[in-house]
Structures are given as C-alpha cells and as structure tokens.
C-alpha beads as a LAMMPS data file, in Angstrom:
LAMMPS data file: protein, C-alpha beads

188 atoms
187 bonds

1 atom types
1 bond types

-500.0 500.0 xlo xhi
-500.0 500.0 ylo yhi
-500.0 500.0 zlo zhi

Masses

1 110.0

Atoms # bond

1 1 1 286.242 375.848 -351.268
2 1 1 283.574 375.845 -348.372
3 1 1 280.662 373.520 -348.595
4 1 1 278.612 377.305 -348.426
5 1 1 280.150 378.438 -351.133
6 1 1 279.355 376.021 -353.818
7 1 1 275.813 374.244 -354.326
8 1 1 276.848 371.904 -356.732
9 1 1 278.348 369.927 -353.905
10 1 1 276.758 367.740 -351.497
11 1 1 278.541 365.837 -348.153
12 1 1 277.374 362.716 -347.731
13 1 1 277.873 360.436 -344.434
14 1 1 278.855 356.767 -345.214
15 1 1 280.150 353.982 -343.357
16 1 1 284.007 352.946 -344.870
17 1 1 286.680 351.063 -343.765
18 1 1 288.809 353.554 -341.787
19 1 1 291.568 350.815 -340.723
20 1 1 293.037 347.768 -342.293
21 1 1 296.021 345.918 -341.084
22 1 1 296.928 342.101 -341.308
23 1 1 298.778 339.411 -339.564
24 1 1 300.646 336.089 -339.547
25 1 1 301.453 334.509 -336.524
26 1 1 303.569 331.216 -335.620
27 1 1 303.186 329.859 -332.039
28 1 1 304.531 326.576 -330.147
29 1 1 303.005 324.702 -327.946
30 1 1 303.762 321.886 -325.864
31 1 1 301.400 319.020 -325.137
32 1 1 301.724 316.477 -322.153
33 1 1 300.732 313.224 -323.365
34 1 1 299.681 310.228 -320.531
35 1 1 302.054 308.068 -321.925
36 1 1 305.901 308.711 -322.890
37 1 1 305.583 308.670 -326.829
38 1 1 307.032 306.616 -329.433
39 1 1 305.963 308.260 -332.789
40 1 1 303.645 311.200 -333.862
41 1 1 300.615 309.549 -336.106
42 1 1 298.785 312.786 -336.725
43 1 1 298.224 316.301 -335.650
44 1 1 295.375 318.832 -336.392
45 1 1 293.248 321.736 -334.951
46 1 1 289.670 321.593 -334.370
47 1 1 287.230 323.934 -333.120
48 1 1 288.894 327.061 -333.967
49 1 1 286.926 330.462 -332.053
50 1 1 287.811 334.061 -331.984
51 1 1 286.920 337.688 -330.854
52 1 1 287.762 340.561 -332.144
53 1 1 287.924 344.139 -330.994
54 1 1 289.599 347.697 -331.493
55 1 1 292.659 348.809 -328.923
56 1 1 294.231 351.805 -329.685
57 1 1 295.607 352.153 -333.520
58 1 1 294.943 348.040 -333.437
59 1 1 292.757 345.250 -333.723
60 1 1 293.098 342.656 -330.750
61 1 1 291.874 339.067 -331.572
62 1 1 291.584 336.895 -328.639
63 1 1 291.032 333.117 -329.572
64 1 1 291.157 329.531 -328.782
65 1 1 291.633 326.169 -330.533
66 1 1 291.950 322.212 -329.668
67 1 1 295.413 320.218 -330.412
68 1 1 294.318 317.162 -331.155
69 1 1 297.511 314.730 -331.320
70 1 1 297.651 311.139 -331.884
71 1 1 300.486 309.211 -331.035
72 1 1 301.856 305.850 -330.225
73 1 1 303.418 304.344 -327.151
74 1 1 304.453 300.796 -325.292
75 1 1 307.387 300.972 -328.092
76 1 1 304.738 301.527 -330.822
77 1 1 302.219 298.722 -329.856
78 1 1 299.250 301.087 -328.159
79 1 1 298.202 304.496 -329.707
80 1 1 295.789 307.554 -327.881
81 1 1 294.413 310.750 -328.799
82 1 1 295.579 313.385 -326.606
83 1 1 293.815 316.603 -326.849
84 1 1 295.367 320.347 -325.196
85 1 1 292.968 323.833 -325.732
86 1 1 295.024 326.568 -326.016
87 1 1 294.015 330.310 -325.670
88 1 1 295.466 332.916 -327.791
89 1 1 295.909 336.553 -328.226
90 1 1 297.202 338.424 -331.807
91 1 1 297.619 342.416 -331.966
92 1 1 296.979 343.700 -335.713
93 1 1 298.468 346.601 -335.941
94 1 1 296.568 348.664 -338.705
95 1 1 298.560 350.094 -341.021
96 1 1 296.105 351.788 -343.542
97 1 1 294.379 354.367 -341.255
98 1 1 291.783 357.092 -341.854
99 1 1 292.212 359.774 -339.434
100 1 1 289.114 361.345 -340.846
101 1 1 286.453 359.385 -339.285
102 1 1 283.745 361.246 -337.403
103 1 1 282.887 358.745 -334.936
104 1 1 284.116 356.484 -331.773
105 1 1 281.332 353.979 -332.448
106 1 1 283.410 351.522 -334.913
107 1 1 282.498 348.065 -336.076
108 1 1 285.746 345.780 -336.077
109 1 1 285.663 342.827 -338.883
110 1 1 288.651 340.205 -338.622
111 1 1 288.704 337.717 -341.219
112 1 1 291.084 334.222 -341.052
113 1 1 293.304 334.217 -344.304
114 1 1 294.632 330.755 -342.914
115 1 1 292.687 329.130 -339.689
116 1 1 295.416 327.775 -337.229
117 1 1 296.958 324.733 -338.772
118 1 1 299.760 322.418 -337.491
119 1 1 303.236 322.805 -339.460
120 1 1 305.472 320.637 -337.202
121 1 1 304.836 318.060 -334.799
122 1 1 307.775 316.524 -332.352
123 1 1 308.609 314.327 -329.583
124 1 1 310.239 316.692 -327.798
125 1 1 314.450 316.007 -326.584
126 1 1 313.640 314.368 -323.021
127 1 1 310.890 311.718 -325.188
128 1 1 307.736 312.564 -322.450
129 1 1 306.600 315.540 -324.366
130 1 1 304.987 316.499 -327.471
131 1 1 305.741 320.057 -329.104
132 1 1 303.163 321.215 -331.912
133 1 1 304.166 324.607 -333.944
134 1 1 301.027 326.284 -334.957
135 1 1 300.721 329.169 -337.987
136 1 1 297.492 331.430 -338.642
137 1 1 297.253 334.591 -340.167
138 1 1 293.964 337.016 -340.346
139 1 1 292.906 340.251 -342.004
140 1 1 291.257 343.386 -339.080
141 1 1 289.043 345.828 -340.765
142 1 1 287.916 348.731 -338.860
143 1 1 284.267 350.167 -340.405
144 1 1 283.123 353.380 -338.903
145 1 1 281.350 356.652 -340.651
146 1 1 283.327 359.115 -342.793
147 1 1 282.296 361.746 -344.628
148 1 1 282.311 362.085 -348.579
149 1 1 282.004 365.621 -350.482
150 1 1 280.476 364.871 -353.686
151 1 1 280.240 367.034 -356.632
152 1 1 276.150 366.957 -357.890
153 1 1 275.173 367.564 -361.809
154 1 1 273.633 370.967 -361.821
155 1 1 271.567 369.654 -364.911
156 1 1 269.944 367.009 -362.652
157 1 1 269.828 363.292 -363.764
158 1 1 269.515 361.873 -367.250
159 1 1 266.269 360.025 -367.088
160 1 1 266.528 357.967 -370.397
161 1 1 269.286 357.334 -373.013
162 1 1 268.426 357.406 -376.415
163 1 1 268.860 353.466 -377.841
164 1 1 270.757 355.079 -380.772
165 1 1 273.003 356.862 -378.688
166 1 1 274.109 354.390 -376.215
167 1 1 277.280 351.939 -376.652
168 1 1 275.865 349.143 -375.802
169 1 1 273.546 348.610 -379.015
170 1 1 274.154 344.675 -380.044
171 1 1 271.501 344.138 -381.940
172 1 1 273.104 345.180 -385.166
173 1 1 276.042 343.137 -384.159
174 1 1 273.881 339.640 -383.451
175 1 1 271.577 339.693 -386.202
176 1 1 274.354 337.667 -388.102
177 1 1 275.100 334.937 -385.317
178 1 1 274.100 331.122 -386.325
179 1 1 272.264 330.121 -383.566
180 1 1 272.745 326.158 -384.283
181 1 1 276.463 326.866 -383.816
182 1 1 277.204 325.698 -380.264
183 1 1 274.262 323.115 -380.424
184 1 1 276.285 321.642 -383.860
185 1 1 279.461 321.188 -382.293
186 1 1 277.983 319.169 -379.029
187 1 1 276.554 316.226 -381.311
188 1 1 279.492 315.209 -382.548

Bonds

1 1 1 2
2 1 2 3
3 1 3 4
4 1 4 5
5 1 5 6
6 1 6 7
7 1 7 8
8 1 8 9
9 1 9 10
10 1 10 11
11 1 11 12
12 1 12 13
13 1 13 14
14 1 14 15
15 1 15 16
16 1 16 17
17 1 17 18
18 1 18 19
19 1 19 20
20 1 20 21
21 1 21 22
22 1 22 23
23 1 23 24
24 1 24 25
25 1 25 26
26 1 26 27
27 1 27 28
28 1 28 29
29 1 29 30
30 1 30 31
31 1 31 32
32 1 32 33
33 1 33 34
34 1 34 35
35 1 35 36
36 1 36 37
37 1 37 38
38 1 38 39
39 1 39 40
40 1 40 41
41 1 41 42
42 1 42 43
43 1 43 44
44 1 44 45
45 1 45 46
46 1 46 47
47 1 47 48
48 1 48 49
49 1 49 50
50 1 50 51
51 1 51 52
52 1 52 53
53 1 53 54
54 1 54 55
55 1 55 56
56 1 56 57
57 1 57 58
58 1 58 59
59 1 59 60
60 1 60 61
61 1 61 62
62 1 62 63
63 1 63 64
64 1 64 65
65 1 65 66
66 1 66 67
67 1 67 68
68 1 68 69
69 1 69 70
70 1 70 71
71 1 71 72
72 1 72 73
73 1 73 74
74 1 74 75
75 1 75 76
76 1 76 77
77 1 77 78
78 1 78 79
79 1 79 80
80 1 80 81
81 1 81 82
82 1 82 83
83 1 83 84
84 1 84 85
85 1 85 86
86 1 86 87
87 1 87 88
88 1 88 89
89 1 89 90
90 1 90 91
91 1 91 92
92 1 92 93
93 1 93 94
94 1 94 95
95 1 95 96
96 1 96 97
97 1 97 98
98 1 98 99
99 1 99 100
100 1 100 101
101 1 101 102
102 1 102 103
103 1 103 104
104 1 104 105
105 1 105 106
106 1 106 107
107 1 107 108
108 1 108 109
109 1 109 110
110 1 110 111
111 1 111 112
112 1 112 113
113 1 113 114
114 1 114 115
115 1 115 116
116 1 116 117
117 1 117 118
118 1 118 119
119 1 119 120
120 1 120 121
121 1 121 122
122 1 122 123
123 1 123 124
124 1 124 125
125 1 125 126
126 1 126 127
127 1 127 128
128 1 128 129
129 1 129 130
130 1 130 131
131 1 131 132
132 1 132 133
133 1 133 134
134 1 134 135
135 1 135 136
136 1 136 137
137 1 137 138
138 1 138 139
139 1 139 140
140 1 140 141
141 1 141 142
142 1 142 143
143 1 143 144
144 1 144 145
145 1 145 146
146 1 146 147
147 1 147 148
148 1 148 149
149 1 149 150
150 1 150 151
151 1 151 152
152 1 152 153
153 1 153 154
154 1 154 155
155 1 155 156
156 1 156 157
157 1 157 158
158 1 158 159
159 1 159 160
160 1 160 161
161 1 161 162
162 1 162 163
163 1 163 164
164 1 164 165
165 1 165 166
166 1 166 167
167 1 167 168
168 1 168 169
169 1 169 170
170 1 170 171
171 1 171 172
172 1 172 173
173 1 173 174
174 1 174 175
175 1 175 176
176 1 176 177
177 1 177 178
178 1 178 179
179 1 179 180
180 1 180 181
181 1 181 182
182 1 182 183
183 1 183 184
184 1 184 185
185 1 185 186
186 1 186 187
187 1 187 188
C-alpha cells in the first residue's frame, strides 16, 4: 500500500538505533621496570579515555589507559611504582544493522560493559620485565534517523475515559485496607 493511497497512515521521521554490535577484548602488555623485579605487589588501571567513531559497517574506539604496577626489588627489600600509558584501538563490528536509515549524519554511542582491568600480572621468564594482561569489553550504538509508517485512528483521540469504564478503578478495592497495619507491625 502507498503512503497516497491510504490517509489513515502517517510517516514519521525519528532518530533509532540503526547499529549495535559489542566487544570483549584481552591485550598484553609489557612494562619495563627501573629495577630487575623480585615480586608483583599490585597492579591496576587508572585514567581510562576513549573515542569513538563509525568506519564502515563498524564502530572504531580508539583509547588509552595508565599501568600502574608496584613491585619489589634489591631481593624484596625496596619497592617502586612503575607506571606505562598504553594506546589502544578496538573494531566493533555491528552486527544488528538497519539498512533503512535515511541519513549519513549518525551519532555513534560506545558504552564500557567492563573498563580495562588487570587479570594477570608476571615477572616475565628473563626476571627484568613485567607483563600485565589487560581485558575490557564495550557496547557501539549507532543512532541516526529512520523512518516509521504509523497507522492514525480515523476517529481521532479519546479525550477522557469514563472512571467507570477504566481498569484501573481501586477505590472499591481500598476502601477495606486497615491503615494502622504496617504502622502496627513496626512497634513491636
């Protein structure tokens, strides 16, 4: 049926999401300490930043974090804090897509399910470095316009709703209730 041809229908132009795709990502990294290491104390990931834009039938996120490792040394008797930024880039590939959209001007929304977070930190085999295995995972969205065809009431809108008509009457159903019922049971 042709949007002509009927008047009880209406198109309507409304921004949707027109791609969706996610992705979980594991990474190593290796970290070059001043001092040949004799333990791992601690590892985590600060400062966490990303971009995000549309390539193609994907979402590219280009990132960056801090390592921040602390360790010990001098066979365990000195410790230090050393800290390694490391750039990123992740490729979510969208797998819901909605060839229907009417525009090229798209907003991209990426979302972190988990921020970048240290699984596994190790001296590495030759003892003078430190390797860090990093996981995050995020969520691309891609918003742009699509149309809707919508089907209108020929009749118009119902302005009111008769009380007596409408399921969601409760006064009959309260007018029963004890309302010192809840307040009776917290004095005890």
């Amino acid at each position: 049926m042709s949007f002509a041809d009927n008047e009880n229908y209406r198109e309507i132009i409304a921004k949707a999401v027109c791609g969706k795709g996610r992705k979980f990502s594991k990474a190593t990294h290796t970290v070059n300490p001043l001092h040949k290491p004799s333990s791992i104390l601690g590892c985590w990931i600060i400062n966490h930043d990303y971009k995000a834009r549309k390539d193609g039938d994907c979402v590219e996120v280009e990132g960056s974090y801090d390592i921040n490792l602390w360790y010990s040394y001098n066979k365990n008797t000195k410790t230090e804090v050393v800290t390694e930024s490391v750039k990123y880039s992740d490729v979510i590939p969208l797998k819901i897509k909605d060839e229907d959209c009417i525009t090229d001007d798209y907003d991209v929304v990426v979302r972190t399910i988990q921020q970048p977070n240290c699984l596994e930190a190790t001296i590495s085999p030759n003892g003078h470095k430190l390797i860090v295995e990093v996981e995050r995972e995020f969520i691309g969205e891609v918003i742009g316009e699509t149309k809707l065809c919508v089907r209108v009431n020929p009749d118009g809108c119902v302005d009111e709703v008769e009380a007596e008509d409408s399921e969601y009457d409760f006064d009959e159903e309260f007018e029963d209730l004890d309302a010192d019922f809840l307040l009776g049971e917290l004095d005890e």
